[in-house]
N, C-alpha and C positions, 0 to 999 in steps of 0.2 A: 885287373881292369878289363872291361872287356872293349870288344871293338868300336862299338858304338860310342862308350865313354871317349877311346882312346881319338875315335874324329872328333869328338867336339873338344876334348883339349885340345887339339891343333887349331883349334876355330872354324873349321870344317863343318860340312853337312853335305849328304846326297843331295847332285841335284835331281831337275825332275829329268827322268828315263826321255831320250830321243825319241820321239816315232818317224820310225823306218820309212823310207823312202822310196821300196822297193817290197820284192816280195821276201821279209824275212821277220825274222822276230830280234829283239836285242838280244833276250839270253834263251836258251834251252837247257831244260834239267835232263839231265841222262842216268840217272840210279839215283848214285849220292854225287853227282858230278854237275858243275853245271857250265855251259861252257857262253861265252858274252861272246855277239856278233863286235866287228871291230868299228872302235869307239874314236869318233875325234874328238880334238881340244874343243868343244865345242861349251862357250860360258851365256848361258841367256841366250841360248839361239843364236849365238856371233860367233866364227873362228877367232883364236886367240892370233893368228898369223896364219900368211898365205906366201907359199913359195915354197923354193926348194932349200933344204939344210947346207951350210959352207960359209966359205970364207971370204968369198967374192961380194964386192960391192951390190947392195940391191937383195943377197941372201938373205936367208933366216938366221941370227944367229944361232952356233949350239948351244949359247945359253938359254935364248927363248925359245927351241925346240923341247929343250929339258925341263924348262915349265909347262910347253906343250905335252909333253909325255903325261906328268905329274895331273893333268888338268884329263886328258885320256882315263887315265886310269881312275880318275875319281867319277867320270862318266861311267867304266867299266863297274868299278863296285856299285854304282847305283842300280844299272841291269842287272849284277847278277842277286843286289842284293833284293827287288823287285820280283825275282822266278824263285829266289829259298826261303820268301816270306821275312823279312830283314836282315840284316847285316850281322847280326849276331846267333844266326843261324849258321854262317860259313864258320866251318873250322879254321880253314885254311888254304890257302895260295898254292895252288897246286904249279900253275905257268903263265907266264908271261908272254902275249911275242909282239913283238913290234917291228914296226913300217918304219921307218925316217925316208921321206922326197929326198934324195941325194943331188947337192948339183957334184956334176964330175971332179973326182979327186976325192970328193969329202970319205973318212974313211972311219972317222967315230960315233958309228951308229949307237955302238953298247953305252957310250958317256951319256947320248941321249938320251936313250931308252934309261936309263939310272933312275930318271926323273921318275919314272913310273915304278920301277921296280923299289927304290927307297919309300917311296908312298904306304906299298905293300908294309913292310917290315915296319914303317913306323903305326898302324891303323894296324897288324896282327902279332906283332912282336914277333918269335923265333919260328912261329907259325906261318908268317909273310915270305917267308925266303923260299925260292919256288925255283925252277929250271925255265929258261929261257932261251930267246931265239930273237938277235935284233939284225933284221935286215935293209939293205937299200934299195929303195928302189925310183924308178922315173918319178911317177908323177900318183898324186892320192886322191880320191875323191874330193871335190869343191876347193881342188888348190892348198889342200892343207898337207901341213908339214910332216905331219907324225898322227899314225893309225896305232892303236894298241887294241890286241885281243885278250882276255883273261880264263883259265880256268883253274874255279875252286872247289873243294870238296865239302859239303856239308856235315853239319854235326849229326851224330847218331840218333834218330829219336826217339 
């Protein structure tokens, strides 16, 4: 099955590509490499949540940051899959890295970041599993919870 099939089994689709707010592009192709500028939970032009990830009253929970991750990364295949001419053009999941807004103490960025990395592996099968990097930090562009960056490598042509 290939990838495109395996999103719309999930009920899934690209959405449409963010334009940049700034001076950069979503993705860049570098050989056979292409690397996605970092992508929020961004659905319809809305954040999915705003704040910082924890456990404290008023937080984000980690469960709806690991939606946000998942909501990330489905923005991230749609840039990269935008710069490799569709989504069945990437081989494969080369990395992952993800932001989680930490309020102090919080210490499960990797649970978060899951959201986005499980995505992977269900949409490229053993081809999705990639090297990662989930960090904390203050605070993320427009208040949101969780930034994911993705780089994949393209198929041969």
């Amino acid at each position: 099955m290939s990838a495109s099939q395996r999103l719309a089994a999930l009920g899934l689709s690209l959405p449409e590509v963010a334009t940049p707010v700034g001076t950069y592009v979503p993705a860049r192709r570098h050989g056979d490499l292409i690397h996605t500028s970092g992508q929020l939970p961004l659905l319809e032009g809305d954040l999915l949540a705003v704040g910082l990830v924890g456990q404290r009253t008023g937080d984000v929970t980690p469960e709806r940051a690991t939606e946000c991750a998942r909501q990330c990364a489905l923005n991230a295949l749609a840039a990269a899959a935008q710069a490799a001419g569709g989504l069945d053009a990437i081989e494969s999941v080369v990395k992952v890295t993800g932001f989680v807004a930490s309020a102090p103490g919080f210490t499960a960025q990797p649970a978060v970041i899951n959201g986005a990395s499980s995505l992977m592996v269900e949409v490229f099968g053993e081809a999705g599993r990639h090297a990662r990097s989930a960090v904390g930090v203050a605070s993320l562009p427009l208040g949101a919870p969780v930034e994911v960056e993705i780089t994949v490598a393209l198929r041969p042509l």
